[in-house]
Short mmCIF file of the C-alpha atoms (twelve columns), coordinates in Angstrom:
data_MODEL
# 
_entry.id   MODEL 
# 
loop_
_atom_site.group_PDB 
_atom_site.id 
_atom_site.type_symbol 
_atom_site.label_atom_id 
_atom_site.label_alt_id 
_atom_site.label_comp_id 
_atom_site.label_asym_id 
_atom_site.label_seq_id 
_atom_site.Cartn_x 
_atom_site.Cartn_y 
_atom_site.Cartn_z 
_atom_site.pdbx_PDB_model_num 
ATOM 1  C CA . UNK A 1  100.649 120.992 73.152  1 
ATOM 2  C CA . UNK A 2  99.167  120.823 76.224  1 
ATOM 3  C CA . UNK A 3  99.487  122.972 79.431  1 
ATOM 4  C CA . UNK A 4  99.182  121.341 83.012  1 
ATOM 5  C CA . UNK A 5  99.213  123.038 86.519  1 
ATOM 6  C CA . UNK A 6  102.213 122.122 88.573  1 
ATOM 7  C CA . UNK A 7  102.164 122.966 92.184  1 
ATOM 8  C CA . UNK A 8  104.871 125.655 93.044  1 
ATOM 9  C CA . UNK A 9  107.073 124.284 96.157  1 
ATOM 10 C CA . UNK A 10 108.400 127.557 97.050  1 
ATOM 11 C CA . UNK A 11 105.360 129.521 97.100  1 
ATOM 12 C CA . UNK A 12 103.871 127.033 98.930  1 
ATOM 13 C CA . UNK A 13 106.075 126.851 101.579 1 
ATOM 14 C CA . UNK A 14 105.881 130.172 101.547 1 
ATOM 15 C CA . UNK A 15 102.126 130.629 102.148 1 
ATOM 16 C CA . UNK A 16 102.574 127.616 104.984 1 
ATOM 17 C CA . UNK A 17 104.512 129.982 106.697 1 
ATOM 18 C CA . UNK A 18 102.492 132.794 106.289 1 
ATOM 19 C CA . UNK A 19 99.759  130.675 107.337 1 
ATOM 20 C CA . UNK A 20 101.590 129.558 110.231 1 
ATOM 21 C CA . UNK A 21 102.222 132.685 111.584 1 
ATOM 22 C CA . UNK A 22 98.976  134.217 111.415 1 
ATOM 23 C CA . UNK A 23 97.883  131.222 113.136 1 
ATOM 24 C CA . UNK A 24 99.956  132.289 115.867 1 
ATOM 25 C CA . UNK A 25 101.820 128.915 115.667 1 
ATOM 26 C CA . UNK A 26 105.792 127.797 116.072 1 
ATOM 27 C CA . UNK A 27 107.176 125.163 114.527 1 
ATOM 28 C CA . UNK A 28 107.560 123.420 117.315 1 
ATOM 29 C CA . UNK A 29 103.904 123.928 117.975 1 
ATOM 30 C CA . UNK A 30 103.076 122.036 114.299 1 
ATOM 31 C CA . UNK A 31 105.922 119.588 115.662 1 
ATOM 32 C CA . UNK A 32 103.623 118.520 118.583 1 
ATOM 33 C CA . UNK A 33 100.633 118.561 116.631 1 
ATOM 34 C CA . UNK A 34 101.776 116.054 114.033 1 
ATOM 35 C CA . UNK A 35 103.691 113.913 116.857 1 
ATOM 36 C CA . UNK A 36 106.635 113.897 114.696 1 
ATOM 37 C CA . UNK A 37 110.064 113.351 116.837 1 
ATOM 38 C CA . UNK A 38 111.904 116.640 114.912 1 
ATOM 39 C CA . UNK A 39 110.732 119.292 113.115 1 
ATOM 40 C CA . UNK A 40 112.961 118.501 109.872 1 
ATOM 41 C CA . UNK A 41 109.795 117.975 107.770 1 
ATOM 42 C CA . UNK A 42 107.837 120.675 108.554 1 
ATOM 43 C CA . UNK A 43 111.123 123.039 107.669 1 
ATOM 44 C CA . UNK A 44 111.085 120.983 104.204 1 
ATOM 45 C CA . UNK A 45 108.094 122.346 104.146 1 
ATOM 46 C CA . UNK A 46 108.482 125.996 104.353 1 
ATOM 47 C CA . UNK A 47 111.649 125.487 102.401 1 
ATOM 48 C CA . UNK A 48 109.821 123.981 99.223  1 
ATOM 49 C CA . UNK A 49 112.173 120.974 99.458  1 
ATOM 50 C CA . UNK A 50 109.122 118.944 100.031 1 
ATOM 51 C CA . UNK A 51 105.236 118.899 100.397 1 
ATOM 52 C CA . UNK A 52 103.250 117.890 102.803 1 
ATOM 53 C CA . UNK A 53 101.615 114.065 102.177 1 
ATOM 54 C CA . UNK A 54 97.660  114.081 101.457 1 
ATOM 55 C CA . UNK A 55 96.765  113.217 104.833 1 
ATOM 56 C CA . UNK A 56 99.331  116.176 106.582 1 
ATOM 57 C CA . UNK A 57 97.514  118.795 104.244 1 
ATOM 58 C CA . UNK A 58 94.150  117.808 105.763 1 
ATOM 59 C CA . UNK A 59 95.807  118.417 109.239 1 
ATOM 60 C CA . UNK A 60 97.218  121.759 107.993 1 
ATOM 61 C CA . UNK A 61 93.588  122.814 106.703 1 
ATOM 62 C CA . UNK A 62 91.742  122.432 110.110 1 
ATOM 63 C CA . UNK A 63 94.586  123.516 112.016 1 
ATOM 64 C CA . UNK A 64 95.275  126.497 109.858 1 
ATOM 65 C CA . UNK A 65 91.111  126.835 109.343 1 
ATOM 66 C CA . UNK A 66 91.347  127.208 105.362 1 
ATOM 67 C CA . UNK A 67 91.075  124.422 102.689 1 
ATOM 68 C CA . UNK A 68 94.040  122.649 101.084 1 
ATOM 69 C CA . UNK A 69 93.245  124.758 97.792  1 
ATOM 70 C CA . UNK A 70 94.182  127.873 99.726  1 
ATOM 71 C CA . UNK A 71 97.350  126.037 101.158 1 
ATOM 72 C CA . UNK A 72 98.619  124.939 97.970  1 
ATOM 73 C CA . UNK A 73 99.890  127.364 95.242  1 
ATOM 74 C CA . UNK A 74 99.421  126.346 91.966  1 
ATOM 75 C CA . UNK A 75 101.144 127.277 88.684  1 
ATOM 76 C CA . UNK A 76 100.053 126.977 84.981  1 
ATOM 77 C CA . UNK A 77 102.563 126.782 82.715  1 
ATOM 78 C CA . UNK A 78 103.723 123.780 82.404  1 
ATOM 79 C CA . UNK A 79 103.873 122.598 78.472  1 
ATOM 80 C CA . UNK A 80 103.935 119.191 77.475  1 
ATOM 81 C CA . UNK A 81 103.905 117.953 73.919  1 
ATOM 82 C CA . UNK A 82 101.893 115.041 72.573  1 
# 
């Protein structure tokens, strides 16, 4: 049996917003930074529908001034049998 991490959407949304916030940010504000045309992804986001792509947490790190590793919540339970 072996136990992997798995990364926790919600809480990670979660802690984007929280992040977000204390950054004194709006959505729209991370809307203009990324260039994207609508904010849908960014709610994904927060929701824990989705994460953010490799190259968006980078952008989230400096912007938000903390590493990916304090973006990202990880979880370790996951068991897998071999």
């Amino acid at each position: 049996m072996f136990i992997f991490p798995t990364i926790d959407l919600v809480a990670t949304g979660k802690n984007i917003v929280r992040l977000r916030e204390e950054s004194g940010l709006s959505v729209r504000n991370l809307q203009e930074i990324f260039g994207f045309a609508t904010p849908q992804a960014i709610y994904k986001w927060q929701h824990g529908t989705a994460m953010p792509t490799i190259d968006n947490l980078i952008v989230l790190s400096a912007v938000f001034q903390v590493s990916m590793d304090e973006i990202i919540i990880v979880e370790n339970n996951t068991q897998i049998s071999a």
